[in-house]
C-alpha positions as CSV (number, residue, x, y, z in Angstrom):
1,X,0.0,0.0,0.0
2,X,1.2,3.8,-0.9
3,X,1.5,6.0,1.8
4,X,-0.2,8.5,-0.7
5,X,-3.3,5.7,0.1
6,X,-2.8,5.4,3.9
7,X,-3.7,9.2,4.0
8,X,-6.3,9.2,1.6
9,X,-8.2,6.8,3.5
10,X,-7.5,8.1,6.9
11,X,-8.3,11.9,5.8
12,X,-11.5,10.5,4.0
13,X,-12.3,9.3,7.1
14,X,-11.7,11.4,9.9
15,X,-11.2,14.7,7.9
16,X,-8.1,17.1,8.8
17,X,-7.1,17.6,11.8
18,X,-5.7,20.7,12.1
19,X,-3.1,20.1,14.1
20,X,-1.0,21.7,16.3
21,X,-3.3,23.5,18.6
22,X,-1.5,26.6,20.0
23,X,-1.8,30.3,19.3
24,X,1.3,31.0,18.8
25,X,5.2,30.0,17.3
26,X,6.2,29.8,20.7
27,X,3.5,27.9,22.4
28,X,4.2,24.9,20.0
29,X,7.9,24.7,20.6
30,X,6.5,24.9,24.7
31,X,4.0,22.2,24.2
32,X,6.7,20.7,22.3
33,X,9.0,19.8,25.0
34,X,6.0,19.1,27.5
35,X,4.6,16.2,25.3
36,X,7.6,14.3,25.7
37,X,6.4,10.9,27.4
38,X,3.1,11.8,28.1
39,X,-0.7,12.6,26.6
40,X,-1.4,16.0,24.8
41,X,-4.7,15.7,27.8
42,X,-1.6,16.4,30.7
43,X,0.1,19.0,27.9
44,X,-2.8,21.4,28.3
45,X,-3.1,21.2,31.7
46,X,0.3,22.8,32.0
47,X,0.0,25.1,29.5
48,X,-3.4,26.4,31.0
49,X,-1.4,26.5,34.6
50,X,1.3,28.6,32.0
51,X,-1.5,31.1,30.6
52,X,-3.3,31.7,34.1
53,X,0.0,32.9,35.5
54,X,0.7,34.9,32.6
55,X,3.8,33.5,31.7
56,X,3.7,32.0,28.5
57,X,5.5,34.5,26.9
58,X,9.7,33.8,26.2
59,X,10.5,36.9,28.6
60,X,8.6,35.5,31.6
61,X,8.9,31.7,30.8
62,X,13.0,32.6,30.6
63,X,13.0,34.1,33.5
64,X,11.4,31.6,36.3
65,X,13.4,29.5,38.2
66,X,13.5,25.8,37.6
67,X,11.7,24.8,40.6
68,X,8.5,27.6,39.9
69,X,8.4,26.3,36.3
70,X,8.3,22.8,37.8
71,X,5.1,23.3,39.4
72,X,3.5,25.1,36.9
73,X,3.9,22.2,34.0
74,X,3.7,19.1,37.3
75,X,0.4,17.7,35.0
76,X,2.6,16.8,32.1
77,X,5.0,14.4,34.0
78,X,8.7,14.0,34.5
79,X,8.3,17.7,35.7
80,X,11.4,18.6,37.2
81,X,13.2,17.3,34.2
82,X,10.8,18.8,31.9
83,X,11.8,22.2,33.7
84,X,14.9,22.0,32.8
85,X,14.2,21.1,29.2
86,X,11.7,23.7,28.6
87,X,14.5,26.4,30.0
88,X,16.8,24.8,27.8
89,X,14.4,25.1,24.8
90,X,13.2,29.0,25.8
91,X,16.4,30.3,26.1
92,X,17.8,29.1,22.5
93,X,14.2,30.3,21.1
94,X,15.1,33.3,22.6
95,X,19.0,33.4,21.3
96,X,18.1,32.1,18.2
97,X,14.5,33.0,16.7
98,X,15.0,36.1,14.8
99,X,18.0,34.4,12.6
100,X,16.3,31.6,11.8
101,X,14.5,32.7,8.3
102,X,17.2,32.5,5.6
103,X,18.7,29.3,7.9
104,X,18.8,25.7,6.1
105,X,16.7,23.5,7.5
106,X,19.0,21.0,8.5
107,X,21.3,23.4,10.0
108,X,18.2,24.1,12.2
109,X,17.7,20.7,13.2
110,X,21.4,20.4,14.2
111,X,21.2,23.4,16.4
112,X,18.3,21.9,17.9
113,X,20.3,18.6,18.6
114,X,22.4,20.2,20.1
115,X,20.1,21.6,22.9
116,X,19.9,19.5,25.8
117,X,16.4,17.6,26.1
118,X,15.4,18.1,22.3
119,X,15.6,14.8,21.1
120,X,14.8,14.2,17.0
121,X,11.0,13.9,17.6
122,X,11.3,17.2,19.6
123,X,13.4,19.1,16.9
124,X,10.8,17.6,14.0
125,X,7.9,18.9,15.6
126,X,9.4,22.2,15.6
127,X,10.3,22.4,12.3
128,X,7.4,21.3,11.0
129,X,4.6,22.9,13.7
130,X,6.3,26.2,14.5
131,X,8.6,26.7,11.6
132,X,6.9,25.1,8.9
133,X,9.8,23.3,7.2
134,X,8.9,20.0,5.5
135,X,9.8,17.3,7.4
136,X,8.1,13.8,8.8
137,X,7.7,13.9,12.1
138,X,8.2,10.0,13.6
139,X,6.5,8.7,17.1
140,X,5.8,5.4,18.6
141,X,2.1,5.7,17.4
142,X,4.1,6.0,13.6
143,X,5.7,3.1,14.6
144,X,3.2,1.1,15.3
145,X,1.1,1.7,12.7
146,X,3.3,0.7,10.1
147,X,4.4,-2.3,12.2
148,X,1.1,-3.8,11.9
149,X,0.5,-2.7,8.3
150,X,3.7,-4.7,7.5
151,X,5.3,-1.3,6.1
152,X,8.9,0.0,5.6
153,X,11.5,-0.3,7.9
154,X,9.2,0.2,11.3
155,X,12.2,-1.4,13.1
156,X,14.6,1.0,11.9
157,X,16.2,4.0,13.4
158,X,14.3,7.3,13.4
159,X,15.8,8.7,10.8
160,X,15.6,6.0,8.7
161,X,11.4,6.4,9.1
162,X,11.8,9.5,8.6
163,X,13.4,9.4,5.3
164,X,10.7,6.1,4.9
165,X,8.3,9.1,4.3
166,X,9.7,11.6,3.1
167,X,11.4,9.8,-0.3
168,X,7.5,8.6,-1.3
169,X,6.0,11.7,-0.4
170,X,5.7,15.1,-2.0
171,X,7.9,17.7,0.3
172,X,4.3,19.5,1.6
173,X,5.1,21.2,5.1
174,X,0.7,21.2,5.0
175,X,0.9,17.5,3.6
176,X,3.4,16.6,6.6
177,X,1.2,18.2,9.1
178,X,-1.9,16.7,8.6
179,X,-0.3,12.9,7.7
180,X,1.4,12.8,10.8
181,X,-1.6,14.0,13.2
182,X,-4.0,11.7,11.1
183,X,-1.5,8.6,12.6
184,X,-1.4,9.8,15.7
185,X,-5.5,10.7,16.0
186,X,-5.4,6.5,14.5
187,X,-2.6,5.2,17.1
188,X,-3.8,7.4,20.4
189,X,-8.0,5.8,19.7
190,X,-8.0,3.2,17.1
191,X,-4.9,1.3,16.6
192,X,-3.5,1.4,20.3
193,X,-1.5,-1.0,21.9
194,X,-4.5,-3.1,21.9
195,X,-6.2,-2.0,18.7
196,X,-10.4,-1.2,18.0
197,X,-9.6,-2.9,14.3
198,X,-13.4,-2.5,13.9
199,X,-13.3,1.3,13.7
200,X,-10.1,1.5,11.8
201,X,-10.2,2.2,7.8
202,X,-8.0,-0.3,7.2
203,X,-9.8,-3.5,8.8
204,X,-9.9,-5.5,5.9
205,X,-6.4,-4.7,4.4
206,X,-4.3,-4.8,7.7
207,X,-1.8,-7.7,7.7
208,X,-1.7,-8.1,11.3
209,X,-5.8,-8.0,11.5
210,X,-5.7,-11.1,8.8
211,X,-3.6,-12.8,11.0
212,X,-5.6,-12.4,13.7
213,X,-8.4,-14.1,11.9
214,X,-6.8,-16.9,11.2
């Protein structure tokens, strides 16, 4: 099966997502870091605990100490590490947004290696969501999916995924955006780690569902 099909028939069915909810640049690189680990449900807890103090802004978020910052995101998990992350992630946002326009992307992505706590998923989603360069963003729920679809190298290493996709599809930053929340919207309520095959769009085509029937 085309990957051009698998999002076809997952837009056809669940129509786009528009995906990633924020209000601004900077409230997608925040929400981000937060997701790391844990459900977008705990993400917007935080943020709300961010916006009802009034500091989800780079000045104020730069300026907190870890420990304040800590309690503010404590819904997302892991939140005195997050703290640390999210600092990490402000403070290059802040050193480093106004240059980034005539940047290459990958230069980009290698300058957000290179901050601690932004892992290739993490530096992806910023590209893509707040900066709007075209490239695949890769998860677990990505992984999964074409695990069970008996797909491309779902064993391999991120990057390999990552170029999985973005070889066999058109280089579309909106293409990219809605592909990738249309697999997660199917892994996080249809093809979790114990799958709802019945409501998925690929019931009768899924390798792993024939299997099961046998």
């Amino acid at each position: 099966m085309r990957l051009t099909t698998i999002y076809r028939k997952l837009l056809d069915a669940h129509g786009p997502m528009h995906w990633w909810p924020a209000r601004t640049r900077f409230e997608i690189i925040v929400g981000a870091v937060l997701t790391q680990n844990t459900s977008w449900k705990n993400v917007q807890k935080a943020i709300s605990n961010l916006r009802r103090e009034k500091v989800l802004t780079i000045n104020k978020l730069s300026g907190l100490g870890e420990s304040t910052l800590a309690a503010l995101i404590k819904p997302a998990g892991y939140y005195n590490l997050k703290a640390r992350r999210l600092l990490n992630a402000v403070h290059w946002w802040r050193d480093n947004h106004r240059n980034l326009k005539d940047m290459d992307t990958m230069e980009i992505r290698g300058k957000l290696l290179a901050v601690n706590g932004i892992g290739p998923e993490t530096a992806d989603s910023i590209l893509l969501y707040a900066l709007g360069r075209p490239v695949f963003v890769i998860d677990a729920y990505t992984r999964r999916i074409l695990f069970r679809l008996d797909m491309g190298p779902w064993d391999g290493s991120y990057d390999e995924l990552r170029a999985f996709f973005e070889k066999r599809l058109p280089s579309d930053v909106g293409l990219y955006n809605d592909f990738h929340a249309q697999l997660v919207n199917l892994g996080n309520n249809v093809c979790r780690v114990k799958p709802l095959c019945s409501l998925c769009p690929f019931n009768n085509v899924c390798p792993s569902r024939k299997r099961e029937r046998n």
